[in-house]
C-alpha positions as a printed NumPy array, in Angstrom:
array([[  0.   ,   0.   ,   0.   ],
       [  1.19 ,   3.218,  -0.951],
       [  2.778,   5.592,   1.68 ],
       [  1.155,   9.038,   2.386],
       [  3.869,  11.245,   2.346],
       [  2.102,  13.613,   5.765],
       [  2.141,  10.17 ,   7.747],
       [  6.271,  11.379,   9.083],
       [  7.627,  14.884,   9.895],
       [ 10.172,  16.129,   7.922],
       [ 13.933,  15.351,   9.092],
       [ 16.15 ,  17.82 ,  10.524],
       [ 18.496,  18.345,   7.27 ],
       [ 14.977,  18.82 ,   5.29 ],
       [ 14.297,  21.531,   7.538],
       [ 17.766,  22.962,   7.441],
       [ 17.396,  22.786,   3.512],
       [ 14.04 ,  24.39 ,   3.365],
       [ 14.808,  27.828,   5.83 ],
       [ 18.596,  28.016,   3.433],
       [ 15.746,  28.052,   0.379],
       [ 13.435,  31.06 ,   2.031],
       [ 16.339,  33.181,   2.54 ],
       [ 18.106,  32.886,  -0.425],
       [ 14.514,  33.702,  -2.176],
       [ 13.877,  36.759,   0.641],
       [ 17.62 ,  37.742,  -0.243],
       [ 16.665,  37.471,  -4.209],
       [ 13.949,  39.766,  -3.841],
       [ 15.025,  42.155,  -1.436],
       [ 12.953,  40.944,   1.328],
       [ 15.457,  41.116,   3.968],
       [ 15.874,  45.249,   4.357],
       [ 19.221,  45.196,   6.044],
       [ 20.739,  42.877,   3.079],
       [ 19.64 ,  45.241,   0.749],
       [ 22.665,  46.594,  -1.491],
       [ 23.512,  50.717,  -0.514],
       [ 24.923,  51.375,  -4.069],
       [ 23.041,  54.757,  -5.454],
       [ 22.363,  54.796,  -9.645],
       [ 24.464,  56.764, -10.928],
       [ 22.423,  60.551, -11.804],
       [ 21.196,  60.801, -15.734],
       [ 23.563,  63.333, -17.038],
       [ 20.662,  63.872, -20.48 ],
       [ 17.635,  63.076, -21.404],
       [ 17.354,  61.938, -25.135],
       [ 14.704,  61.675, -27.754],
       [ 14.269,  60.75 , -31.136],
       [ 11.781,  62.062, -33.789],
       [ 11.139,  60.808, -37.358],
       [ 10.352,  62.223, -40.665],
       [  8.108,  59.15 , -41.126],
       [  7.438,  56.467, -38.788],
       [  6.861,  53.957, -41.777],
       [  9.84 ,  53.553, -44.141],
       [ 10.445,  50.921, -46.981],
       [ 13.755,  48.855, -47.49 ],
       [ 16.201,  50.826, -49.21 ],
       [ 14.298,  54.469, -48.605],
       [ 15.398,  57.285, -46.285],
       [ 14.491,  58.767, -43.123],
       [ 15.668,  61.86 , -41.174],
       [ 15.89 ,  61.347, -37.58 ],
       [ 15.953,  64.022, -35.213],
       [ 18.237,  63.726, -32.107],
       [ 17.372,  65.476, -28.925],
       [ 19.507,  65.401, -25.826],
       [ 18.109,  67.859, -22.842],
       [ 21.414,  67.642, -20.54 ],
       [ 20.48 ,  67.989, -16.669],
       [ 20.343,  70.679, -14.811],
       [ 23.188,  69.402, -12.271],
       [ 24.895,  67.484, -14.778],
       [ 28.76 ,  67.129, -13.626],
       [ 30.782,  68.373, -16.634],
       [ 32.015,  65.746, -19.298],
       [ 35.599,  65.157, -19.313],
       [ 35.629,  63.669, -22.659],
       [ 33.641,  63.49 , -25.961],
       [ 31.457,  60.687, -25.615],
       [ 29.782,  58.959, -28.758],
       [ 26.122,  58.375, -29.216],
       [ 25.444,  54.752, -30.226],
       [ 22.473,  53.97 , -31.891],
       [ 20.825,  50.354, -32.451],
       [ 17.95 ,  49.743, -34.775],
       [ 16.42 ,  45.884, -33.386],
       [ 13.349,  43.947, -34.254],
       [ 10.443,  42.673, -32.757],
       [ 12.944,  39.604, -31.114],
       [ 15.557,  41.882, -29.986],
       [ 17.872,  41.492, -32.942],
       [ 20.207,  43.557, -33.917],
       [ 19.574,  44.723, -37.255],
       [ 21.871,  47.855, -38.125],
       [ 23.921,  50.608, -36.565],
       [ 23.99 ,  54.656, -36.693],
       [ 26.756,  55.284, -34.102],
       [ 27.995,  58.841, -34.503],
       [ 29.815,  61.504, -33.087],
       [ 27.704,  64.413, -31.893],
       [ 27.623,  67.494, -33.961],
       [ 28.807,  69.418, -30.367],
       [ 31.388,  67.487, -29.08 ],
       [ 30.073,  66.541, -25.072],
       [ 32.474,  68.391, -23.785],
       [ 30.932,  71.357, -24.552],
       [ 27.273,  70.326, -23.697],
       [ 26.442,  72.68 , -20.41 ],
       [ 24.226,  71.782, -18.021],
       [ 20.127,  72.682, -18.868],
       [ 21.278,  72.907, -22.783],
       [ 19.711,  71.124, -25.429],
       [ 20.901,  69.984, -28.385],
       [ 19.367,  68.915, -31.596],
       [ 20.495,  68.009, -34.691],
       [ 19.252,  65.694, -37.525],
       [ 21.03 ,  62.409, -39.747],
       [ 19.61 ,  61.185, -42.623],
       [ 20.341,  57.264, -42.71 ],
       [ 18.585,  54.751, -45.021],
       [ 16.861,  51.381, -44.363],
       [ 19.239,  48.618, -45.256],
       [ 17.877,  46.611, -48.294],
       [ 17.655,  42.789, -45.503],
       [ 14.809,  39.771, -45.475],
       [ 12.942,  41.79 , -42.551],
       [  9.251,  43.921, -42.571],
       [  7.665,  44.557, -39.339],
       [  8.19 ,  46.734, -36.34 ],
       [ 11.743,  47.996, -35.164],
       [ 12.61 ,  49.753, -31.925],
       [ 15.599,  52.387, -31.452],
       [ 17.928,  51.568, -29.02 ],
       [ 20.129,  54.921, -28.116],
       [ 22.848,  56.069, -25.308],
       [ 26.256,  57.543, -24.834],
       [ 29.149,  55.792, -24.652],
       [ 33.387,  56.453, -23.712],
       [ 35.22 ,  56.273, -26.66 ],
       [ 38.447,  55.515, -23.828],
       [ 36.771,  52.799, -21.702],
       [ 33.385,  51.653, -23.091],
       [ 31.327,  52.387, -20.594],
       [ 28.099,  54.122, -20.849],
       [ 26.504,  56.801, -19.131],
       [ 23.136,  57.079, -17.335],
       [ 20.827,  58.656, -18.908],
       [ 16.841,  59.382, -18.399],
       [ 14.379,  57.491, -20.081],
       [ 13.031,  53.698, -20.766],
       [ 15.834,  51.641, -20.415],
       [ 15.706,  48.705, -22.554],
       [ 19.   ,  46.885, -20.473],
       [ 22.192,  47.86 , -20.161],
       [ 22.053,  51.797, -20.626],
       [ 20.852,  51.316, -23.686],
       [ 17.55 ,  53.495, -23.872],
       [ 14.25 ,  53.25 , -26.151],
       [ 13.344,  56.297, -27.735],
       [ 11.253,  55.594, -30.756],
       [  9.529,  52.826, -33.156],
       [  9.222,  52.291, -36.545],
       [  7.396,  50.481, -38.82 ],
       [  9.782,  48.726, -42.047],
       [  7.827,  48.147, -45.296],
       [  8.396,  46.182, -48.439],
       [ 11.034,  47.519, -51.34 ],
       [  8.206,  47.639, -53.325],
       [  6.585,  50.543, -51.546],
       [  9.623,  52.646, -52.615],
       [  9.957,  53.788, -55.787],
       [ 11.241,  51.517, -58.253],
       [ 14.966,  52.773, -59.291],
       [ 17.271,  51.222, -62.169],
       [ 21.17 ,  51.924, -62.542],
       [ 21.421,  52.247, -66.105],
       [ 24.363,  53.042, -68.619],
       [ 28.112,  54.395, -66.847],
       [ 27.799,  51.947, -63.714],
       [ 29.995,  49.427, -62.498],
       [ 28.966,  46.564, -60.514],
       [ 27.997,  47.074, -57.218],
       [ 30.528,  46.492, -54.211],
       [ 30.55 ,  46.203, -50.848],
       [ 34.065,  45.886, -48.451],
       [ 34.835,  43.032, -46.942],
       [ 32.887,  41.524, -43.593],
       [ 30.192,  44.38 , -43.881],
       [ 27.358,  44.013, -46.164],
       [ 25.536,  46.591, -44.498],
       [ 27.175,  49.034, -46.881],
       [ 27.433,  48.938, -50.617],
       [ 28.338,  51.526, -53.498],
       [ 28.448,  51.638, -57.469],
       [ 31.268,  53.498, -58.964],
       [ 30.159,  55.385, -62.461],
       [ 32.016,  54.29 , -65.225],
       [ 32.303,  57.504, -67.604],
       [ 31.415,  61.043, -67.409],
       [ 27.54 ,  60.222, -67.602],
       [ 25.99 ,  57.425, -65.522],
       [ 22.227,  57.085, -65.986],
       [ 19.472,  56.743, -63.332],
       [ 15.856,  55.641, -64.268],
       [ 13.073,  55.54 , -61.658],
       [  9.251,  55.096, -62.204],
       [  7.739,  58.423, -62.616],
       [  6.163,  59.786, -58.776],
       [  4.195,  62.377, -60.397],
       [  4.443,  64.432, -57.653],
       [  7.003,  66.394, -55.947],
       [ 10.117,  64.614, -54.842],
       [ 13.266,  64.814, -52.911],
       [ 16.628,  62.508, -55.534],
       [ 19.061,  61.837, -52.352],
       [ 22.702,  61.463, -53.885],
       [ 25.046,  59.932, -51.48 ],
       [ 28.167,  59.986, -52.695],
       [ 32.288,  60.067, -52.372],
       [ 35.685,  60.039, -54.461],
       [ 37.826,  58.34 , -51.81 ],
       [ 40.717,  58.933, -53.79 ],
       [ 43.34 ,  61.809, -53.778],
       [ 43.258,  61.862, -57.067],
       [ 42.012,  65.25 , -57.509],
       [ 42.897,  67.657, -55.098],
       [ 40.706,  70.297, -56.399],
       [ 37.775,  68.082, -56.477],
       [ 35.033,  66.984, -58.96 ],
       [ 32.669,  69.034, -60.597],
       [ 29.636,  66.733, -60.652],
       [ 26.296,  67.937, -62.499],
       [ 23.117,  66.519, -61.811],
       [ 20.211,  66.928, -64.934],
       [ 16.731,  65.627, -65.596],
       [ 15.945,  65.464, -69.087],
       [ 17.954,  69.137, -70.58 ],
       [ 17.665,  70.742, -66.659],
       [ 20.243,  70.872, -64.809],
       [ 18.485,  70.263, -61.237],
       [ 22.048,  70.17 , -59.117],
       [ 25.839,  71.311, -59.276],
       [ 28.577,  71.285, -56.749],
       [ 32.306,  70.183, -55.964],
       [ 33.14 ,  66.596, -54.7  ],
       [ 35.769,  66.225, -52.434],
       [ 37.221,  63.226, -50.814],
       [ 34.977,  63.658, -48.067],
       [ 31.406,  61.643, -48.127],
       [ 27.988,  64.378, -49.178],
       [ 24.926,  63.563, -49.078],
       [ 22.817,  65.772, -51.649],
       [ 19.314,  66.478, -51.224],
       [ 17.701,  67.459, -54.374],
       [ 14.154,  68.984, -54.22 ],
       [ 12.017,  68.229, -57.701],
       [  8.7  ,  69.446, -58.638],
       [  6.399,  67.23 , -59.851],
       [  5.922,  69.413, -63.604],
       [  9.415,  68.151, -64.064],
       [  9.354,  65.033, -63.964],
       [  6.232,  64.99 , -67.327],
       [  4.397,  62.544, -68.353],
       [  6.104,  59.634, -69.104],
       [  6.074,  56.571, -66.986],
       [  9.977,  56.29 , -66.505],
       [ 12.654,  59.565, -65.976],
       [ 15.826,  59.613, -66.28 ],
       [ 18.156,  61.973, -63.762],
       [ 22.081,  61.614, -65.537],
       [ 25.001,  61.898, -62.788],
       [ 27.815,  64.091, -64.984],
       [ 31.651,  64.407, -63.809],
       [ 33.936,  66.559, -65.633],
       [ 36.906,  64.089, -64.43 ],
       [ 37.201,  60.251, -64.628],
       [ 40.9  ,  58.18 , -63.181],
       [ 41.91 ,  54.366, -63.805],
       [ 43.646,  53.413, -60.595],
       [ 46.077,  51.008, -62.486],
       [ 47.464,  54.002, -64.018],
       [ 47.31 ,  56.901, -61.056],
       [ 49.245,  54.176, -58.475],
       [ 51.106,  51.185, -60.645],
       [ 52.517,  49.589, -57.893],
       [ 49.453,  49.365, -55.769],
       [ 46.579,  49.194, -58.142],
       [ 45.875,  46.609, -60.783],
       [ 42.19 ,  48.24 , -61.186],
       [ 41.972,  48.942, -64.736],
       [ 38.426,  50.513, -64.345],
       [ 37.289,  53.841, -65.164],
       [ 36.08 ,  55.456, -62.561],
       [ 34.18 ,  58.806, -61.751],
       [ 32.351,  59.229, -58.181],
       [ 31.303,  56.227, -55.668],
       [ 27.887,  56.484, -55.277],
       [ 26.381,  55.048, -51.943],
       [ 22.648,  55.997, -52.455],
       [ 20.239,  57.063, -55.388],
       [ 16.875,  57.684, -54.243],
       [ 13.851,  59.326, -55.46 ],
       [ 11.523,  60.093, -52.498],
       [  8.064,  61.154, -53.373],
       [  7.163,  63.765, -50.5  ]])
């Protein structure tokens, strides 16, 4: 016949086993006030905030984000310039791209009760995901990785919440082709987040379906070389108009082009040409380090039409 397991009172090691158990639990959770750890949180030196241009953005399209950091009114001052790390995750937590930055105003010369804004244009990575996506943002040493307290939702580990987005489909963008004057695209080793297309001659050719409506064409774009020390002159033109004009350096720009919808006509497809007035062949600038045989004008980064 089966034992009840009430008929005999528990032994003196079960006992001993079972109070060990309650105050490791009341120890867990604090229950035991004068165990309770003295350490104070370190103060929030800033609040931050994000806000976007659009809170639902397709693969591949852009959106401004506006960064907000109100620094405290008794913040202590910063001995160094921190950086501002920013993680874009999905619904599981996962980290699906990056937008760390230095701030325009170095930390060092935030003062307490300031705010400072500024905005960064950075565009959706073209990756098998649609859904929601959560920012992750904070402030980080450069010297000693460690981050700083700051105020707001913190999703673990300093690392603080500040806004949501919604990523849609490529095919809610508007459908671009890289024409005539492009290379293949390339991306550098061990980071296919990033990815450019050289032009090929003095004329590379963009086609896009037509928005029919007014637009914003953003041109990211470099000449890594130091090829030309005076620059590029690159020439941007929509059918016989010449819609943009500047200087490349070395250094990366990112062009925003404002078009009216009467320019793009009537026509299903445009056409926006990229014009340089100088092309190089690496082989032939650097021998001895090159065997790149291309022709090459400006790297180009992004080409985007954005209806607004």
């Amino acid at each position: 016949m089966a034992m009840n397991s009430l008929s005999h009172p528990p032994s003196r090691n079960t006992l001993h086993h079972r109070s060990l158990a309650v105050i490791i639990a009341l120890l867990a959770s604090g229950g035991i006030a004068g165990c309770r750890s003295s350490e104070t949180p370190a103060p929030a030196v800033a609040t931050p905030s994000v806000t976007l241009s659009r809170t639902k953005v397709p693969l591949g399209a852009p959106v401004d984000i506006t960064y907000r950091f109100v620094v405290a009114p008794d913040a202590p001052a910063f001995t160094e310039n921190n950086r501002v790390f920013v993680h874009v995750v999905d619904t599981d937590e996962k980290l699906m791209w990056t937008d760390d930055h230095d701030p325009p105003t170095p930390t060092t010369e935030w003062k307490p009760g300031q705010t400072i804004e500024y905005v960064r244009t950075v565009f959706v990575p073209v990756r098998p995901y649609i859904g929601g996506a959560s920012i992750h943002l904070g402030l980080y040493s450069p010297a000693s990785q460690q981050r700083l307290a700051l105020s707001g939702q913190d999703a673990g580990q300093r690392a603080y919440n500040v806004a949501s987005m919604e990523i849609l489909p490529q095919s809610e963008a508007v459908f671009t082709v890289l024409k005539d004057g492009w290379h293949s695209a390339e991306t550098p080793p061990n980071n296919d987040q990033v990815e450019w297309s050289w032009t090929s001659k003095n004329q590379a050719v963009i086609a896009f379906k037509n928005p029919k409506r007014d637009a914003i064409f953003y041109l990211d774009l470099d000449n890594p070389s130091d090829v030309f020390p005076d620059g590029q002159q690159v020439q941007v033109t929509l059918g016989t108009k010449t819609v943009d004009e500047f200087v490349l350096h070395p250094a990366r720009q990112l062009r925003k082009i404002a078009i009216p919808a009467g320019a793009f006509g009537a026509e299903d497809m445009v056409e926006l040409k990229v014009g340089v007035d100088k092309v190089f062949v690496p082989a032939q600038v650097n021998p001895s380090s090159s065997r790149d045989g291309r022709q090459l004008g400006v790297r180009v980064f992004h080409a985007v039409i954005a209806p607004q």
